[in-house]
N, C-alpha and C positions, 0 to 999 in steps of 0.2 A: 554774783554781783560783779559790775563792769570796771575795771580801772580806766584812771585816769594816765594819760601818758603825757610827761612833763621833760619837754627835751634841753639838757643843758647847754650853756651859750658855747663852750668848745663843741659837743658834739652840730649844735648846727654850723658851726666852723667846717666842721669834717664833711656830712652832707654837702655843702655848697659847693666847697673844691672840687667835690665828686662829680655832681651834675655837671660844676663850668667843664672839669676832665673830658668827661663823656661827651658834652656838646662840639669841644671842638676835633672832638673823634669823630664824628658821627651827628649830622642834625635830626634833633629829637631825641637821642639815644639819652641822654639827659634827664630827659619827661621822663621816660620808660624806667629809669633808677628811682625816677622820685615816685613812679607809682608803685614799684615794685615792692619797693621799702613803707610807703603808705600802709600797702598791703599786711604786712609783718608788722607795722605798728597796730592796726586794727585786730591781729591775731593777738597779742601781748594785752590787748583790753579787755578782753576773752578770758585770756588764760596766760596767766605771765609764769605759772611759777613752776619753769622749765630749772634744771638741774642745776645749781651752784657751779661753777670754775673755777672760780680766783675770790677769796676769802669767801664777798656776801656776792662776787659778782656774777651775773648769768647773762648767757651770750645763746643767741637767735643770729641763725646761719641765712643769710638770704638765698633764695631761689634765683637763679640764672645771671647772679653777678656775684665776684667771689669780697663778697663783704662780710663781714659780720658785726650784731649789733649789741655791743656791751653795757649791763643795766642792773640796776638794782630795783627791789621791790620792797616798797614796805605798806604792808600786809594789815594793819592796825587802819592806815590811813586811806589804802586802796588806792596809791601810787606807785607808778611806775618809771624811772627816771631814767633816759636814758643819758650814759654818760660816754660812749662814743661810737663812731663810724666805724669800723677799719678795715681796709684790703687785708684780707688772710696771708697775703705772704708778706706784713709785717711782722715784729716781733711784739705782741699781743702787751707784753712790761711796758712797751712805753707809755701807755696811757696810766697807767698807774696812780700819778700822782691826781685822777680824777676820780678817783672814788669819794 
């Protein structure tokens, strides 16, 4: 059965920075995050229920940008929430307070 994927208002916070980041790096490089990351959200509808890390939280490593996508699942409901963005050479705690 397919989840649902329900992205919380700071994690589209995090995405947006991303994309405006990348655009003024690079025109279009932008797009290409937001497909990429599309991509891995349609994988997570699939099949979310990759390995626990941080209590309930499970993190989906993107392909060809060093992001990763922090989320919880619940399994009863057949949602899947993303709760943030983040560049890997952050320190993964500070989102914390979004679980």
């Amino acid at each position: 059965m397919r989840f649902v994927v329900v992205i919380d208002p700071l994690a589209i916070r995090d995405i947006q920075e991303t994309i405006n980041y990348y655009d003024e790096q690079s025109n279009g490089l932008g797009k290409r995050f937001e497909s990429v990351l599309n991509s891995h959200f349609s994988t997570l509808k699939k099949n979310p229920l990759l390995r626990i890390r941080y209590d309930k939280v499970r993190c989906l490593t993107l392909k060809k940008f060093p992001f990763m996508v922090y989320f919880t699942v619940d399994e009863n409901q057949k949602v899947v929430t993303i709760r943030a963005v983040f560049h890997t050479s952050l320190n993964p705690l500070n989102w914390d307070n979004r679980k």
